[in-house]
N, CA, C and O of each residue as an XYZ file, in Angstrom:
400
protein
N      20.873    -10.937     19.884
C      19.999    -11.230     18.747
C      20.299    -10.257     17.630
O      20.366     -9.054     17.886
N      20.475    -10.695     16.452
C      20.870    -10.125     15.476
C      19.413     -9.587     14.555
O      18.446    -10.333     14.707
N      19.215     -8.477     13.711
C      18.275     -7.868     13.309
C      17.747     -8.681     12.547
O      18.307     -8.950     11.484
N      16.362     -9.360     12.951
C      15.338    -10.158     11.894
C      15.812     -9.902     10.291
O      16.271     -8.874      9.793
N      15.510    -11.327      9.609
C      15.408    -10.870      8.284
C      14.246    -11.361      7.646
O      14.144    -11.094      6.449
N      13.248    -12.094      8.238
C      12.089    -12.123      7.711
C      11.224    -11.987      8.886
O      11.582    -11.627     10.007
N       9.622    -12.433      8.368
C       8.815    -12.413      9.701
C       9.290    -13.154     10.655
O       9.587    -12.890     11.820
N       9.330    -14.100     10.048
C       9.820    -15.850     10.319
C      10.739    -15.205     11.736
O      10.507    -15.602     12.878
N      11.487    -14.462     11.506
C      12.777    -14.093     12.390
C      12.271    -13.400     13.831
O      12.403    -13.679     15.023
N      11.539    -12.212     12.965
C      10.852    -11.819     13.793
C      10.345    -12.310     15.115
O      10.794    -12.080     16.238
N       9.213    -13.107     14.715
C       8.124    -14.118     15.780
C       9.189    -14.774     16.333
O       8.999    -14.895     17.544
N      10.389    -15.326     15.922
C      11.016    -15.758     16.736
C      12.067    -15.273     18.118
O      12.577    -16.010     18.962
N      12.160    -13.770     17.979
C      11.941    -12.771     19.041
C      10.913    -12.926     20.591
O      11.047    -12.781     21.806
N      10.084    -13.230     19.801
C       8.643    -12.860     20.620
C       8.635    -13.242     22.121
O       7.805    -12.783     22.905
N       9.666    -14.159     22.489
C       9.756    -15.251     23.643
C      10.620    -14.408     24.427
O      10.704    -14.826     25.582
N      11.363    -13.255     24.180
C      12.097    -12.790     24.930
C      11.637    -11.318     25.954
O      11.398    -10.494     25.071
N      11.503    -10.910     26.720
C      11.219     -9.782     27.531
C      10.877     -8.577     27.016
O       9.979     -7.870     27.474
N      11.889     -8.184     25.623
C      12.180     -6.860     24.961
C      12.667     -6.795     24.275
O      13.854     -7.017     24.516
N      12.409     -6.534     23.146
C      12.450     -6.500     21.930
C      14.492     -5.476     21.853
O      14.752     -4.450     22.483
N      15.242     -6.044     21.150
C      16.663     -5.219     21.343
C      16.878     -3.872     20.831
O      16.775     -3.361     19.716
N      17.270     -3.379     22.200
C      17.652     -1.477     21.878
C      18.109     -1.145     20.433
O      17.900     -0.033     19.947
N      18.755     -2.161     19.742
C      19.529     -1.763     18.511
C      18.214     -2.131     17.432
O      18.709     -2.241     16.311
N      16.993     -2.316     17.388
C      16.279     -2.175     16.208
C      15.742     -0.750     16.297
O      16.164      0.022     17.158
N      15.036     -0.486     15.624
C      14.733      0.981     15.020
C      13.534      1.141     16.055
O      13.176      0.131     16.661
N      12.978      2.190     16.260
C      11.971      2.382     17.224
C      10.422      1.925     16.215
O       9.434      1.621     16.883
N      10.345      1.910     15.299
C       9.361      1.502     14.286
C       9.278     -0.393     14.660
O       8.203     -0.872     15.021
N      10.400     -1.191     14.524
C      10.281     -2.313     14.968
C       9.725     -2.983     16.564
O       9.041     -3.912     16.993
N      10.209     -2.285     16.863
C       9.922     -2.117     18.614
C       8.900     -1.368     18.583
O       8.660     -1.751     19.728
N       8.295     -0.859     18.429
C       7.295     -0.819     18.816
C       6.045     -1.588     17.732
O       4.871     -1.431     18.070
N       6.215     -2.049     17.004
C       5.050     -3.250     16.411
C       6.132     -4.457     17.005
O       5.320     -5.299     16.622
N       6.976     -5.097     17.459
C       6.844     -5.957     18.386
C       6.278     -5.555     19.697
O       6.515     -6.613     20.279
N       5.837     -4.984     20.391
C       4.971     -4.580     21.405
C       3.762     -4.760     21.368
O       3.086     -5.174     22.310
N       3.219     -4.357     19.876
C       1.747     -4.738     19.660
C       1.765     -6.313     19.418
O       1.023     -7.012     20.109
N       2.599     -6.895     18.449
C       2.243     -8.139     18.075
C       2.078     -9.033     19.805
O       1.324     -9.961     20.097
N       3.006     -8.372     20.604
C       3.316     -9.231     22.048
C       2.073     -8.984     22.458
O       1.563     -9.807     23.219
N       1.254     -7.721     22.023
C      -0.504     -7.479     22.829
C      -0.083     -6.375     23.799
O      -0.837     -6.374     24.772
N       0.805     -5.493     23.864
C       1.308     -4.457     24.378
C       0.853     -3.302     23.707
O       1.639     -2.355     23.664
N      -0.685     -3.138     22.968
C      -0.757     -1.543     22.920
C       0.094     -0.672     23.258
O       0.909     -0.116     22.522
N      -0.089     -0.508     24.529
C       0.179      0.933     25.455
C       1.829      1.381     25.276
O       2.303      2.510     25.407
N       2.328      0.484     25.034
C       3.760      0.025     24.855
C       4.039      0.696     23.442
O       4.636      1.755     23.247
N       3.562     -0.024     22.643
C       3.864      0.374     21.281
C       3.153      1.606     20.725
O       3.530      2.031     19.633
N       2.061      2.281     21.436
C       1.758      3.292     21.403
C       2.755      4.237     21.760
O       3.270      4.873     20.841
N       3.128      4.451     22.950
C       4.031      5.357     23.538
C       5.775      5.424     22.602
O       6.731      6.156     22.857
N       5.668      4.606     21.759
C       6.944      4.926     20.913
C       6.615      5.262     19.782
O       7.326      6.096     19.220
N       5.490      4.750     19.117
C       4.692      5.383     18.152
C       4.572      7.148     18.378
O       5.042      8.004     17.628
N       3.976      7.312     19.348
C       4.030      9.207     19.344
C       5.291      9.309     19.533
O       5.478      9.678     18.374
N       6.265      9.308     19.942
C       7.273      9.804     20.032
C       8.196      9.869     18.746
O       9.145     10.650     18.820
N       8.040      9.167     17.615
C       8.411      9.349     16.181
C       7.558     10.468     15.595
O       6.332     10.581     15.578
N       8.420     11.189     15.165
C       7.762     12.213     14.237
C       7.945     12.197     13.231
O       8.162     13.298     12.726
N       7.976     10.956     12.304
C       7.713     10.909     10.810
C       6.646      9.920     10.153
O       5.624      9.455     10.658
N       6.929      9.821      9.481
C       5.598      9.154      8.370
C       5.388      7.539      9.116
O       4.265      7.274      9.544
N       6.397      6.596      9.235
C       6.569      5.671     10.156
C       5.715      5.775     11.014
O       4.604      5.248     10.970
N       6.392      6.864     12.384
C       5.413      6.882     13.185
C       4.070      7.405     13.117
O       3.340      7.335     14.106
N       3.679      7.925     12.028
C       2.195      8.180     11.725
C       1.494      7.267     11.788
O       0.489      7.186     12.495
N       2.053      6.200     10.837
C       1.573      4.693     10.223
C       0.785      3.956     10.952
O      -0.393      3.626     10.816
N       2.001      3.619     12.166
C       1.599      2.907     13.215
C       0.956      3.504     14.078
O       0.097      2.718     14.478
N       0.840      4.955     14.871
C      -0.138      5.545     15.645
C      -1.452      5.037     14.766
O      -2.412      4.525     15.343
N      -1.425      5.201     13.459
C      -2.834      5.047     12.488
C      -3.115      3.570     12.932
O      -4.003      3.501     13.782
N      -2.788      2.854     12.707
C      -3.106      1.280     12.812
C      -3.356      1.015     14.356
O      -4.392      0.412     14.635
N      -2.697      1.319     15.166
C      -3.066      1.321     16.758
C      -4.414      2.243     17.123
O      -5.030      2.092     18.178
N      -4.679      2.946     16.385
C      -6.001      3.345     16.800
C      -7.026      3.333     16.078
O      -8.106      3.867     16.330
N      -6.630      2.514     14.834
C      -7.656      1.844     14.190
C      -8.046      0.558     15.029
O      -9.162      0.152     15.353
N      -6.711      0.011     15.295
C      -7.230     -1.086     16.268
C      -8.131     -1.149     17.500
O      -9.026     -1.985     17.626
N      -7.846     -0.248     18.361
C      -8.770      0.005     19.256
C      -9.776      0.686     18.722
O      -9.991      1.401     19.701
N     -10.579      1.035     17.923
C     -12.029      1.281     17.099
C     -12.152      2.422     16.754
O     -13.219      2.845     16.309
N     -10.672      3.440     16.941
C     -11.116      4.932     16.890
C     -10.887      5.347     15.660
O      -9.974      6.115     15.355
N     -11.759      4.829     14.837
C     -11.474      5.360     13.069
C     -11.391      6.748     13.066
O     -10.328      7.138     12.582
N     -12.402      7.939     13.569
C     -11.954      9.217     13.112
C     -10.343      9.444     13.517
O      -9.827     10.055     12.581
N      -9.620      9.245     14.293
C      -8.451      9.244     15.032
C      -7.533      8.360     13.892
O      -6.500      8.748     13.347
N      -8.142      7.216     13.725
C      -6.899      6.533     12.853
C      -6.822      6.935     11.609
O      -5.848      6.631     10.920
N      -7.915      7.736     11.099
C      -7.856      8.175      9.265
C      -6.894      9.627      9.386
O      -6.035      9.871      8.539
N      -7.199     10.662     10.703
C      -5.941     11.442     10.598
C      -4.475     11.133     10.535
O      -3.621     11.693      9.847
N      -4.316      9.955     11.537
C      -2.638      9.554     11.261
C      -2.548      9.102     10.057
O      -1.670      9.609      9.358
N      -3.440      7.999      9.445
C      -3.356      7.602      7.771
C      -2.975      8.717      7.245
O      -1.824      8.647      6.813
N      -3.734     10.229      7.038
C      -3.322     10.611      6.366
C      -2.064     11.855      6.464
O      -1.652     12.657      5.626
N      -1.685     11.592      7.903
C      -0.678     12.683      8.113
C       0.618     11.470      7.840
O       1.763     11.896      7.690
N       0.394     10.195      7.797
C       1.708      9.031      7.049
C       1.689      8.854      5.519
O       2.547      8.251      4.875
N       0.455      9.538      4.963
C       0.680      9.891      3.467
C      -0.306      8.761      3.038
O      -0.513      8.635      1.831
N      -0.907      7.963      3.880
C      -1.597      6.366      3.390
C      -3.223      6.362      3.597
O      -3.839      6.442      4.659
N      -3.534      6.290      2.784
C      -5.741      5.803      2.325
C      -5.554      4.386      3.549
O      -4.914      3.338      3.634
N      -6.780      5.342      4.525
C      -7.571      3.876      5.180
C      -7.754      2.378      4.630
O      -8.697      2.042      3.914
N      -6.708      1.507      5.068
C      -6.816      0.420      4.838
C      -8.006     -0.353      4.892
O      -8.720     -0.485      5.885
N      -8.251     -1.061      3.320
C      -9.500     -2.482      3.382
C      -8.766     -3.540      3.932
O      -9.621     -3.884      4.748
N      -7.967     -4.216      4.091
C      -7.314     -5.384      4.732
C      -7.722     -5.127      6.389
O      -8.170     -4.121      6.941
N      -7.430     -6.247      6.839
C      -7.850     -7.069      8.340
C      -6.709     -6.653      9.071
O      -5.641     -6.922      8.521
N      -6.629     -5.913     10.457
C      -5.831     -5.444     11.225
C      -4.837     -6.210     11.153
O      -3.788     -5.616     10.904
N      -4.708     -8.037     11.356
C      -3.611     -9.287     11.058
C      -2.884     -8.533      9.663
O      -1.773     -8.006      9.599
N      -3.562     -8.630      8.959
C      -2.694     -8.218      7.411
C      -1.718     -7.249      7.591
O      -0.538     -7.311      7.245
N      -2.526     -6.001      8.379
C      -1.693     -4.748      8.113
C      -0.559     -4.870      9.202
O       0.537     -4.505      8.777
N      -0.579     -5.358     10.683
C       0.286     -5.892     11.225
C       1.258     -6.265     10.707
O       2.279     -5.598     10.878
N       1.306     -7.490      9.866
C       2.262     -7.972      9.244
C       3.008     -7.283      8.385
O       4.232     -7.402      8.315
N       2.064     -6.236      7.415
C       2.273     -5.420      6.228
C       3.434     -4.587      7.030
O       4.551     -4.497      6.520
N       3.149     -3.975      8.303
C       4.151     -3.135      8.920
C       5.231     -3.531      9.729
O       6.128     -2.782     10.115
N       5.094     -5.002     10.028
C       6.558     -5.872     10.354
C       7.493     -5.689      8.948
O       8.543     -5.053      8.864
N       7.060     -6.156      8.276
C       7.909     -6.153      6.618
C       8.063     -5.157      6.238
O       9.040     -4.932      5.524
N       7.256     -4.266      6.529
C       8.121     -2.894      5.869
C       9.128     -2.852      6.617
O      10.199     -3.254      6.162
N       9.055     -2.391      7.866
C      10.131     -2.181      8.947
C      11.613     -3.106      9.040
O      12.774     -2.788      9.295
N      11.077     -4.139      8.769
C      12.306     -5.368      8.595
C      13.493     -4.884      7.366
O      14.699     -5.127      7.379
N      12.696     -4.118      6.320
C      13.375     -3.788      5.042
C      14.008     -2.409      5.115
O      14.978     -1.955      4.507
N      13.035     -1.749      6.210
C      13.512     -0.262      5.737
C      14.856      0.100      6.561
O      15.417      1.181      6.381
């Protein structure tokens, strides 16, 4: 499988076991969440130590309800607590990742 170029591409991933060693650890692990794999996409999330992986630690534990927890990663990824719907920002962080 060759590296998504839109969402579109993306989701069309989704059917397979594991997401491919050759995308960036930022992609792989929000295909983990989109698959409903928290724990999954958590555990590659901490293991990035840059703004990226801030992002997404932030959004994974916004998701599970732990706002004091998710406004520190927001702001150790440089980013204001999102008003948009967890779906939005999901997506918002497939597309970044697809581009970056």
């Amino acid at each position: 499988m060759s590296f998504p170029k839109s969402y579109k591409e993306f989701e069309e991933t989704l059917n397979q076991l594991s997401p491919p060693p050759t995308w960036s650890g930022a992609l792989r692990a929000m295909w983990f969440d989109v698959k409903g794999d928290w724990e999954s996409s958590h555990n590659i999330a901490q293991d990035m130590h840059d703004n990226n992986g801030s992002w997404i630690h932030a959004y994974l534990h916004r998701k599970e309800g732990d706002k004091f927890n998710a406004g520190y990663w927001y702001r150790m990824a440089g980013k204001t607590f999102p008003s948009i719907n967890l779906e939005d920002e999901q997506r918002q962080l497939v597309e970044y990742f697809l581009v970056e």
